[in-house]
C-alpha positions as CSV (number, residue, x, y, z in Angstrom):
1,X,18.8,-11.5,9.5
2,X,20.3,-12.9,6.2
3,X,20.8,-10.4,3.1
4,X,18.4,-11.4,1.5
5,X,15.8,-10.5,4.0
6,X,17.6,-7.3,4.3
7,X,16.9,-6.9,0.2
8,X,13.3,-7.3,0.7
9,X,12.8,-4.7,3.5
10,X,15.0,-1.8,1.3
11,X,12.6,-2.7,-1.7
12,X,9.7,-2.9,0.3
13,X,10.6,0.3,2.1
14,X,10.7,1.8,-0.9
15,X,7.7,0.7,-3.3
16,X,5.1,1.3,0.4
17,X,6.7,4.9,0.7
18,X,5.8,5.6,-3.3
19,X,2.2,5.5,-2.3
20,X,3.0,8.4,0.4
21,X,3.1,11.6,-1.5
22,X,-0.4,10.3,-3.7
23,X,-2.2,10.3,-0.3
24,X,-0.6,13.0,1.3
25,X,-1.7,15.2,-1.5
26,X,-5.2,13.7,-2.2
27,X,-5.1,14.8,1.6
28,X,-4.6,18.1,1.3
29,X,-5.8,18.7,-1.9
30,X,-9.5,17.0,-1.5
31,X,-9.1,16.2,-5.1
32,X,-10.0,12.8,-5.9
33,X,-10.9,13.2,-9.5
34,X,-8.4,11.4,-11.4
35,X,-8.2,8.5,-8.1
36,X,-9.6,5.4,-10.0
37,X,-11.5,3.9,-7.4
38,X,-11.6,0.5,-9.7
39,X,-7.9,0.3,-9.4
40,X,-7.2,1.2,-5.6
41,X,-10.0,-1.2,-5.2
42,X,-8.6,-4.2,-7.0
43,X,-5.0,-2.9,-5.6
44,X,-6.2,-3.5,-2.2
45,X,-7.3,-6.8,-3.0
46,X,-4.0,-8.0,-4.5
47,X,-2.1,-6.9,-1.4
48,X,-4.5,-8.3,1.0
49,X,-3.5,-11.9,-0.8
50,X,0.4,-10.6,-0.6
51,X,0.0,-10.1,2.7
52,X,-1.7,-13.6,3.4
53,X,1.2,-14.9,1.2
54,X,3.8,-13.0,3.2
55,X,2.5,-14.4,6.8
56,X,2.3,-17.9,5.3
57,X,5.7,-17.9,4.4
58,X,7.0,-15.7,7.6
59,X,8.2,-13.3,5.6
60,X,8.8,-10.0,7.1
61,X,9.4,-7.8,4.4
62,X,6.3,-9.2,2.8
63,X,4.1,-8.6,5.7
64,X,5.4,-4.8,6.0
65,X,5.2,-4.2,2.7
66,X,1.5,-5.2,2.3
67,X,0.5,-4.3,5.7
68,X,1.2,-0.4,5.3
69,X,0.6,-0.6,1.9
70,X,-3.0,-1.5,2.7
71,X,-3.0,1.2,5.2
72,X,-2.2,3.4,2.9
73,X,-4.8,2.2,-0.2
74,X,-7.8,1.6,2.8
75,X,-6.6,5.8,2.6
76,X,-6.9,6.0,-0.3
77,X,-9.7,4.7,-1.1
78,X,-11.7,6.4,2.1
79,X,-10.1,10.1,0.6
80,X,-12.1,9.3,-3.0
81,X,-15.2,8.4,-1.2
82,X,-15.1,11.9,1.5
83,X,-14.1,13.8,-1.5
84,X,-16.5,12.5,-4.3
């Protein structure tokens, strides 16, 4: 694995572990509130397309990235519609 692919899984390790704590309190808390369902939405839709980008190019940080990422917004997104 070259450095640069090395690069890409530390920065994708850490911008897809930001989106942790949001849904492990929306979790707990049951407070969806303030969760724009607009944004998540359109979020999900721009890392579906990274994630389409990432397998085209065989890029494995890409794919992680985007692939727990969406995990994480599909969360999200199913949190704000349990806990309207």
């Amino acid at each position: 694995m070259d450095t640069i692919e090395i690069i890409g899984l530390v920065a994708a390790s850490l911008t897809t572990s930001a989106f942790v704590p949001q849904v492990y309190k929306t979790w707990k808390t049951k407070s969806t509130r303030d969760i724009s369902f607009t944004m998540y939405g359109a979020f999900l839709v721009g890392t579906i397309l990274w994630l389409y980008y990432g397998i085209r190019h065989e890029s494995l940080a890409i794919i992680l990235a985007n692939a727990i990422t969406g995990i994480l917004v599909v969360c999200m997104l199913l949190l704000k519609l349990r806990h309207k």
